[in-house]
C-alpha positions in Angstrom: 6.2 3.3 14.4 5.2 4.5 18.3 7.8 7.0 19.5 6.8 9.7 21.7 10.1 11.6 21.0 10.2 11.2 17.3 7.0 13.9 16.3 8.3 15.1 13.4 7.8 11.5 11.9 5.0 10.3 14.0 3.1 13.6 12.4 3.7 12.8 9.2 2.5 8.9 9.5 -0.8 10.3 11.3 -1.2 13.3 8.8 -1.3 10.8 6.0 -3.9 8.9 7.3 -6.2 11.6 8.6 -5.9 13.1 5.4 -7.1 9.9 3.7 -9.9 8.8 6.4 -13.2 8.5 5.4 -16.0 8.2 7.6 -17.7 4.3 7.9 -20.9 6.0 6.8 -19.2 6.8 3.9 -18.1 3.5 3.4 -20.2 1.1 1.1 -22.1 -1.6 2.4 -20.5 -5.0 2.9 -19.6 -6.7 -0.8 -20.4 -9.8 -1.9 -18.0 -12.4 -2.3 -19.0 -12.6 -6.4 -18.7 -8.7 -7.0 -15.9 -8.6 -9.3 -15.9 -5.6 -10.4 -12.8 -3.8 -9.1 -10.5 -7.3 -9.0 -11.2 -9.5 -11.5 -9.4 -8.8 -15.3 -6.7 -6.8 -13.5 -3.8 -9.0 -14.5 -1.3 -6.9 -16.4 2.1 -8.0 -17.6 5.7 -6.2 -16.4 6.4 -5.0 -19.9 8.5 -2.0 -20.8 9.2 -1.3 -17.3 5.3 -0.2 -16.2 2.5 -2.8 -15.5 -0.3 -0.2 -16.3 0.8 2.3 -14.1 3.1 0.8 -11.2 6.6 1.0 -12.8 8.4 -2.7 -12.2 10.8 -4.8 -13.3 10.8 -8.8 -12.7 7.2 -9.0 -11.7 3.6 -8.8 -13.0 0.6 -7.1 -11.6 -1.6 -10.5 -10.7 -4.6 -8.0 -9.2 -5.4 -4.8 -6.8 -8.0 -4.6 -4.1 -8.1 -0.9 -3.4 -9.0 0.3 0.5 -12.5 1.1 -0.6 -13.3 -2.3 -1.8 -11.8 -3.3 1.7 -13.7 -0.6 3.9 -11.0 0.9 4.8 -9.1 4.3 5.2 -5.3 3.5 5.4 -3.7 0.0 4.9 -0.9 -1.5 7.3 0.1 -5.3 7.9 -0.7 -7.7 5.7 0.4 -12.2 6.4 -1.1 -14.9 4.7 -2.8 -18.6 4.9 -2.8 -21.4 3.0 -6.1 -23.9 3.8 -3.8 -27.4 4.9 -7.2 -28.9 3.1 -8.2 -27.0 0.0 -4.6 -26.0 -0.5 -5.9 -22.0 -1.4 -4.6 -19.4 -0.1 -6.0 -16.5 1.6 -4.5 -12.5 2.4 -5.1 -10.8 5.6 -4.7 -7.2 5.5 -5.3 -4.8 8.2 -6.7 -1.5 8.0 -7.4 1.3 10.1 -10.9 -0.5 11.3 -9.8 -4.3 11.2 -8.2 -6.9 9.3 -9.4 -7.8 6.2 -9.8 -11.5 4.7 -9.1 -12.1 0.5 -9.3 -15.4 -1.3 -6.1 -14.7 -3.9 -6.3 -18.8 -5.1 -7.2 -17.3 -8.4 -4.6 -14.6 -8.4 -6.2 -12.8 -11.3 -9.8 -12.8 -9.4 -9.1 -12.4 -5.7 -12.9 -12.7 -3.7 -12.9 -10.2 -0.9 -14.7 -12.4 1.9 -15.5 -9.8 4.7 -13.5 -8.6 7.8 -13.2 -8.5 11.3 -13.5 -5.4 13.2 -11.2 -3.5 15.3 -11.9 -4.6 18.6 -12.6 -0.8 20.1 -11.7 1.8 17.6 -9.9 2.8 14.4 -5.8 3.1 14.5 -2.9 3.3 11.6 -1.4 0.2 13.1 -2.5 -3.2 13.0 -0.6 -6.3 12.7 -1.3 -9.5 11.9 0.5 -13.1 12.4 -0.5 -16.9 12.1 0.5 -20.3 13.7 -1.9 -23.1 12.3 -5.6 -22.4 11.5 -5.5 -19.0 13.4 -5.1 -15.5 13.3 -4.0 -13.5 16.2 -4.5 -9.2 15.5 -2.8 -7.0 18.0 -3.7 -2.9 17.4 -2.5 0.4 18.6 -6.2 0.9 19.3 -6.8 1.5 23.1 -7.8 -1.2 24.8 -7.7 -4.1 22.0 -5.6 -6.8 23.3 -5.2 -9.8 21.1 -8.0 -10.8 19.1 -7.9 -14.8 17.7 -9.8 -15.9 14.6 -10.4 -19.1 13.3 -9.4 -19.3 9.7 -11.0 -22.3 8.7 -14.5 -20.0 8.7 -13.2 -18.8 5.7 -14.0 -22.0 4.0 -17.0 -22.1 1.2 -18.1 -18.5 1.8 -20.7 -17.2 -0.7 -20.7 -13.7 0.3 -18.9 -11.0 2.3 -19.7 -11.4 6.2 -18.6 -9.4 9.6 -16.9 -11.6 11.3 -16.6 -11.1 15.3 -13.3 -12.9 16.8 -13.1 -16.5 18.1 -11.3 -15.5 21.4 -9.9 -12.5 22.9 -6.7 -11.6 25.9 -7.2 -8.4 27.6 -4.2 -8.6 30.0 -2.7 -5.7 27.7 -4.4 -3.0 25.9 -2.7 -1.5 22.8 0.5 -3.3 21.6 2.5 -2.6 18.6 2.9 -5.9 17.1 2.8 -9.6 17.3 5.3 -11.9 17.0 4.9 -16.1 15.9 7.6 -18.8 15.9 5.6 -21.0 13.6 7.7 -23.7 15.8 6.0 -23.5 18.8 2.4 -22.8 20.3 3.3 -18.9 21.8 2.7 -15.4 20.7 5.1 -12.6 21.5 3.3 -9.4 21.8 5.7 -6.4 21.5 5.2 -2.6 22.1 2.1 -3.2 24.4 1.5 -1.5 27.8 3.0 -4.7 29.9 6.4 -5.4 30.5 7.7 -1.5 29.8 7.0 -2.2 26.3 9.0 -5.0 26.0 8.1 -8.9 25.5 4.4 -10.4 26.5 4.3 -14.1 25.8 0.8 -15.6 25.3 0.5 -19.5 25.4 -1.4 -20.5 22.2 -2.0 -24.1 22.9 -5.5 -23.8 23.2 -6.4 -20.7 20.6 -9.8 -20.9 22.2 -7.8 -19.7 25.5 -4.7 -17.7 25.4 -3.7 -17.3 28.5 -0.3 -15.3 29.4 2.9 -17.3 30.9 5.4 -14.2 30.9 7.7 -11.8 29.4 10.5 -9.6 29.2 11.4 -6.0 30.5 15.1 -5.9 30.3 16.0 -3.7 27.4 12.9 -1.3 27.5 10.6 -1.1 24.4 10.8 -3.3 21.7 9.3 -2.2 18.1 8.8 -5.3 16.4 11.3 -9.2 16.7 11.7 -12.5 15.3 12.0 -15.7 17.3 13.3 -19.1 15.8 13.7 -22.0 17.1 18.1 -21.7 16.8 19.7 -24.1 14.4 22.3 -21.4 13.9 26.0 -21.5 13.6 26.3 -21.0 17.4 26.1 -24.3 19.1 25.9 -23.1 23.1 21.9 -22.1 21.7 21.1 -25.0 19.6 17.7 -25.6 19.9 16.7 -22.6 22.1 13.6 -20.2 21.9 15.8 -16.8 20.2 14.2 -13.6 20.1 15.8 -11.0 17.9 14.1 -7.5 19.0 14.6 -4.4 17.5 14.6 -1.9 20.3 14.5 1.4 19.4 18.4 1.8 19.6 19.6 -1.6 19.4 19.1 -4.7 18.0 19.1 -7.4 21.1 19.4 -11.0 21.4 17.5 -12.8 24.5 16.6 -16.1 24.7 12.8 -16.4 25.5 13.2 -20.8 25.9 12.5 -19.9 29.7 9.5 -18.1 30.0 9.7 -17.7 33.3 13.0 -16.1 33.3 14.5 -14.8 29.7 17.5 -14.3 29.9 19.5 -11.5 27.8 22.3 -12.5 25.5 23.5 -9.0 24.0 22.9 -5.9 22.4 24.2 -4.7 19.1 24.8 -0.9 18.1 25.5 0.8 15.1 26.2 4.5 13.8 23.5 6.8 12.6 20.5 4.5 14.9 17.7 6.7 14.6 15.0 4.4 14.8 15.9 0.3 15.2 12.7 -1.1 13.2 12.5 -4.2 12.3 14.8 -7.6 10.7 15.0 -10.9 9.8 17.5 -13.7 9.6 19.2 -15.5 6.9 18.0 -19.0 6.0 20.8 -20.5 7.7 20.5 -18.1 11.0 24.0 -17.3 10.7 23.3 -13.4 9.8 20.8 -11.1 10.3 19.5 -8.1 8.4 18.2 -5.1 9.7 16.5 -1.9 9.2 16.4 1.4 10.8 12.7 3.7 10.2 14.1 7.0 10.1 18.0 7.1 8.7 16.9 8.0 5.5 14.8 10.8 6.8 18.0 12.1 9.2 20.6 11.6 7.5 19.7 11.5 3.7 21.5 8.6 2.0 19.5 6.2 0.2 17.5 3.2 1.8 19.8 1.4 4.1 20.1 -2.4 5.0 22.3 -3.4 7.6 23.7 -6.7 8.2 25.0 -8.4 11.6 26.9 -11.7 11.3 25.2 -13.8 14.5 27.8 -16.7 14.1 28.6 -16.0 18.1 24.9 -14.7 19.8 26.5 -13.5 22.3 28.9 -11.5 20.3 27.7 -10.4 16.9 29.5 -8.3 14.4 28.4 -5.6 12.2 29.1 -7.0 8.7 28.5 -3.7 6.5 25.3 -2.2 4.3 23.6 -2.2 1.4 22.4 1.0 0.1 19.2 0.4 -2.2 18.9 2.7 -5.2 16.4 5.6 -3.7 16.0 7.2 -0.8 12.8 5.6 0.5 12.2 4.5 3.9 12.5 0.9 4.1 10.1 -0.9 6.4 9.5 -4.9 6.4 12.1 -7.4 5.5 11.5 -11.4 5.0 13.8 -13.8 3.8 13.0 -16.9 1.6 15.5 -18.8 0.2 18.7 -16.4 -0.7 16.0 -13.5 -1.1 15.4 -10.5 0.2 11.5 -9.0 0.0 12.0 -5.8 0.9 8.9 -3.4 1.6 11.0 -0.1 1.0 7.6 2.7 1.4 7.4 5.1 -1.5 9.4 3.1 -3.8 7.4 -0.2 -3.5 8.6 -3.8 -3.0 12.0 -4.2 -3.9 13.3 -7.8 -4.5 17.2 -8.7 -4.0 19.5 -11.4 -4.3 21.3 -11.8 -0.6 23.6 -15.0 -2.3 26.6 -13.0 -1.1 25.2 -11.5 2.2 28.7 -12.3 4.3 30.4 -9.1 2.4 26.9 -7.0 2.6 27.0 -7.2 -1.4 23.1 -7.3 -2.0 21.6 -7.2 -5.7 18.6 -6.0 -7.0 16.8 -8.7 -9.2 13.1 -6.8 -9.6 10.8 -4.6 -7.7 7.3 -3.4 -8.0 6.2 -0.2 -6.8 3.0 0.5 -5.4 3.1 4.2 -5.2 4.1 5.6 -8.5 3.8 9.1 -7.5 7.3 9.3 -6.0 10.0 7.5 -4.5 10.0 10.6 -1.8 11.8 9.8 1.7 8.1 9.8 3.6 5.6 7.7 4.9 3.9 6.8 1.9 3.3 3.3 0.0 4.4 -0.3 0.5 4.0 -1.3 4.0 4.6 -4.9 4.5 5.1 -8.0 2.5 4.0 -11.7 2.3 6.2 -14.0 0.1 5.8 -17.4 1.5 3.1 -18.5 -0.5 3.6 -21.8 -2.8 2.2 -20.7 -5.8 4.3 -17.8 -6.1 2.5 -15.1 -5.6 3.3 -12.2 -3.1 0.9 -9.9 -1.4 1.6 -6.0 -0.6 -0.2 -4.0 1.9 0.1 -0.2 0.8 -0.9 2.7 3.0 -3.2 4.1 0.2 -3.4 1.4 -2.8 -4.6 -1.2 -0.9 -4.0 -4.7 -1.8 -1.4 -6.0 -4.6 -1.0 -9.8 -5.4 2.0 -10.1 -7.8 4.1 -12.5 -9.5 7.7 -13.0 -11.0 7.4 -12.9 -14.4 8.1 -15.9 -16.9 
């Protein structure tokens, strides 16, 4: 979130995490990679509806890394990598004071291999995206810019390390969040201080260098997007650059191909837009789901999904909603397959079958929740998700549990 005229929501995001801060000299000292003793023999089985404590259904508790373990005082974003070479797979986590590295190739023993500091100082907001062997940070911190790190440094690590970052771009300060096409070598930087908070493309051919080609100032700020490379239902954009921002207000449609000169396609609305977050396409880019941050909060009806049908780009349709079975906030979407991973706050990860996503008819198939206390309409729990991995496991960033690796269960 970042929204001036929302405080009563913005308070209660920043309240949460003072309240849980801790001071760094509080923290302990870096761990070493073979400490175990808060990750390993955490595996416990889905079974009567609980996995220890975290009620669930589908899927079994694989491991937690708790913020202390990961020096940190609130959790946010959270992407992983899988090593082209050794195959394992790795979670990066961001925290209030940098992004976090975790070796989850033994699920059940996850090795917490060190972090890289915020760039200036602490914030509630980091994100985190990938394209090839690099990570590239964006903060709300002032002053951060993009930080690049080489991921292959993670390779044969013995014991925890600070890392420092591999290359840095300064031609913004704070930013929201970043944005990958996994497609092609750019980063889209999103709710920074260029561009009226709108689009800031970074040329990633060279990590070593990012350098800045552009961006995109025509619908004001945007909150978070997704660009694909189109091989959607609409054939007047096959094979363009298609950014999908979620602006506030709006969901709009521009395509980026040109960096030199976006060019906006259109704008969809809907009733009860209190805070346009954040969405992600269907497999097939014909439809596109979406979320709004506060409509829960305003309104009061349980967590909503709304779906767009982007067969025509430059006119999309609002095909209906989905009403989830709390009132929770819900946060992150990602889409694998005809399956919805949806990080839905207080009531945890909930995982739904989207087979029949043209008439909005969703269905739940499992969920884990990470914050067992409630399922309250607040700013509390699951924050984002990362299901992409091959082996199957997921990883959840929560506010104040940390890090969850999970699993479906056999």
């Amino acid at each position: 979130m970042k929204f001036d005229h929302l405080l009563p929501a913005l308070f209660a995001l920043c309240f949460l995490a003072a309240c849980s801060r801790t001071d760094d000299a509080d923290l302990p000292p870096a761990i070493d990679a073979g400490d175990d003793g808060l990750t390993q023999g955490t595996a416990t089985p889905c079974e009567n509806g609980f996995a220890g404590e975290y009620p669930c259904s589908g899927y079994d508790l694989q491991s937690r890394i708790p913020l202390r373990r990961l020096q940190g005082a609130s959790g946010n974003d959270v992407w992983g990598w899988t090593d082209p070479v050794s195959g394992k797979e790795y979670a990066l986590m961001g925290v209030d004071n940098g992004t976090t590295f975790v070796d989850i190739s033994d699920a059940e023993s996850p090795i917490y291999l060190g972090k890289l500091p915020t760039r200036t100082v602490a914030s509630p907001w980091r994100d985190i995206k990938v394209y090839g062997n690099h990570a590239y940070i964006v903060s709300e911190a002032p002053n951060h810019g993009l930080q690049v790190f080489d991921l292959t440094r993670l390779r044969n690590l013995t014991a925890a390390q600070t890392f420092t970052a591999d290359a840095v771009n300064l031609d913004f300060g704070s930013a929201h969040n970043v944005v990958i096409n996994e497609d092609e070598a750019r980063v889209y930087v999103v709710g920074a201080e260029t561009f009226k908070g709108g689009i800031h493309i970074i040329d990633i051919t060279d990590p070593q260098n990012p350098t800045t080609l552009g961006g995109y100032d025509g619908d004001g700020y945007t909150h978070d997007a997704q660009v694909v490379t189109y091989s959607g239902p609409d054939l007047d954009y096959t094979g363009r650059q298609i950014c999908v921002a979620s602006n506030e207000d709006s969901v709009t449609i521009i395509d980026v191909t040109n960096v030199a000169n976006p060019v906006f396609i259109s704008k969809m609305e809907y009733a009860n837009a209190f805070y346009t977050h954040q969405g992600w396409f269907s497999e097939d880019q014909r439809y596109f789901i979406a979320n709004d941050e506060l409509d829960e909060l305003r309104v009061g009806f349980n967590t909503r999904s709304l779906v767009f049908d982007f067969s025509d780009l430059d006119n999309p349709v609002e095909v209906g909603t989905y009403a989830g079975p709390t009132r929770a906030i819900d946060h992150n979407y990602y889409v694998k397959g005809n399956t919805l991973y949806l990080s839905n706050y207080s009531a945890g990860l909930r995982i739904l079958d989207i087979s029949d996503i043209g008439n909005a008819n969703f269905m739940e198939t499992g969920f884990f929740d990470t914050y067992p206390a409630s399922n309250v309409t607040g700013f509390e729990g699951a924050w984002s998700n990362y299901p992409y991995f091959a082996s199957g496991n997921i990883i959840i960033s929560d506010i104040e549990g940390g890090l969850f690796v999970i699993k479906k269960s056999n």
